[in-house]
C-alpha positions, 0 to 999 in steps of 0.5 A, a space after each residue: 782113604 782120601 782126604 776131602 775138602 773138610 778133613 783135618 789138614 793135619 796128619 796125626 789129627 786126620 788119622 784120630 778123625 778117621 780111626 778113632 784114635 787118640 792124638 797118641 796113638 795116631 803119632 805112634 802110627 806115623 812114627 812106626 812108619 805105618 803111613 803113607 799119603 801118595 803111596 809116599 811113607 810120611 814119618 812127619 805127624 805134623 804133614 801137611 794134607 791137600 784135598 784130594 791126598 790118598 792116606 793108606 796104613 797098615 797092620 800087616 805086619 804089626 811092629 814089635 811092642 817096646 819089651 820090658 823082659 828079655 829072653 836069654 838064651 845062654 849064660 855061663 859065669 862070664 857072659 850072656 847071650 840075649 834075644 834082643 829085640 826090635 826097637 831097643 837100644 843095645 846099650 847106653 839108655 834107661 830103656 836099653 837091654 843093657 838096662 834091662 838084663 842088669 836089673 831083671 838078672 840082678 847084675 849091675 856090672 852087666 856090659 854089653 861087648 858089641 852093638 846091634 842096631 836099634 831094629 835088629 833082633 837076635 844075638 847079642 853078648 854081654 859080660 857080667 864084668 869089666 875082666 870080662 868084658 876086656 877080654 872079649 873086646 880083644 877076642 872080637 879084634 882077632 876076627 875069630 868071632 862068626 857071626 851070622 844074620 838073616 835079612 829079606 832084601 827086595 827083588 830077586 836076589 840073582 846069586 846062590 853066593 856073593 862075596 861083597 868085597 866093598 870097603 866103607 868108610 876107608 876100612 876093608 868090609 867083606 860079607 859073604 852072602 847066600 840066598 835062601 829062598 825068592 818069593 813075590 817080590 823079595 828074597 831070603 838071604 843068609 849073610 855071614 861077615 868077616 869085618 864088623 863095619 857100621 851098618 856092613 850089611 845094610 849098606 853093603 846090600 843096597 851097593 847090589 841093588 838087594 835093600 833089605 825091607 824096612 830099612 829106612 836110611 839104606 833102603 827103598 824111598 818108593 816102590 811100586 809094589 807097596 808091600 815092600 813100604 809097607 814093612 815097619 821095621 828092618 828085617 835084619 836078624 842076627 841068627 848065630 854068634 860063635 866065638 872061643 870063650 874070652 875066659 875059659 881056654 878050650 871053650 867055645 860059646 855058640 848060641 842061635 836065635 830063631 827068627 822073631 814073629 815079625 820076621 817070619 810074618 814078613 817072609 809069609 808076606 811074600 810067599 816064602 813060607 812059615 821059617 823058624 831058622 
């Protein structure tokens, strides 16, 4: 759409003019990262438009509606297991799901012992109590925890395997990386990390030129290809977490989290195919 001399000069108002939108439901559209003005994302409502301004957004690759239900995919006495989904908060917030397992499983102590961030989906463990929770805190600090994640990164990925060895912030930080599949313009990773260092496979993928699509700290500010602007949401997802059991010697927890629908769609996007792994 370009922006003529007698458009609202306003961004969220220019898009309720041109959309049909509510005021609302055009902020919504920005603060998804949905819209760009000069192949430029913008996540500013109030933006300033010059005549002449070209406002491009899409629903490609809709982002995940906020939930109010979360999928378990395991439980035993001690712990859970969740499907977290985008755009929630692990914990810590009325909106969490923390929040949300407590009351929708009737378990007020409910405490979640590690921390995904906002956008990534998939595994996430919880402890049904204090003892329990302790006793995986100290499980987690002797790195016998595997954990394992999905990501689409931009361009193509040159390696079958790399082993990132990059300390951050001061602290050893490895992650061992395997490449699934190229398609147009975007590569399917499989990464596997043996520390678990803020934001480790964000950070450590853009230090090799391999962002992963959505994310907007670490990721791509511009490309020429605008399907890589254009996804809403990092596609990062935890696909597998494996630890003894904290509580019960001998036992081991293991559970899998398939891909989420955006994900997949991301992965069609580019031409690798419909993959529920």
């Amino acid at each position: 759409m370009k922006v003529g001399a007698s458009d609202p000069r306003i961004l969220q108002d220019y898009l309720a003019a041109k959309l049909g939108l509510s005021r609302r439901g055009a902020k919504d559209l920005v603060d998804g990262r949905r819209v760009w003005v000069n192949r430029k994302c913008v996540w500013m409502a109030r933006y300033a438009l010059k005549a002449g301004d070209t406002v491009e957004t899409s629903a490609a690759i809709p982002r995940a509606p906020h939930k109010s239900h979360v999928r378990v995919l395991w439980s035993n006495d001690n712990y859970l297991v969740c499907d977290k989904p985008a755009g929630a908060l692990s914990c810590g917030d009325a909106a969490s799901v923390e929040s949300i397992l407590r009351e929708q499983e009737g378990l007020p102590a409910l405490e979640a012992v590690h921390r995904l961030d906002r956008d990534t989906t998939g595994c996430l463990l919880f402890a049904k109590s204090r003892a329990a929770k302790d006793a995986a805190v100290e499980t987690f600090k002797t790195h016998k925890v595997s954990k394992t994640y999905h990501a689409i990164v931009a361009g193509e990925f040159p390696f079958a395997h790399q082993i990132i060895d990059a300390p951050l912030d001061g602290q050893n930080a490895v992650s061992r990386v395997s490449r699934e599949a190229v398609g147009d313009g975007a590569s399917f990773l499989r990464v596997r990390i043996d520390t678990g260092r803020t934001n480790q496979i964000r950070r450590h993928l853009a230090s090799v030129r391999a962002p992963v699509l959505g994310d907007r700290v670490f990721g791509l500010k511009r490309a020429r290809d605008q399907r890589l602007m254009r996804i809403p949401r990092q596609m990062l997802h935890a696909s597998t977490l494996e630890l003894p059991d904290p509580m019960e010697k001998g036992s081991v927890i293991k559970v899998h989290s398939p891909l989420p629908a955006d994900f997949r769609a991301a992965l069609a996007l580019f031409g690798m195919g419909k993959r529920g792994r």
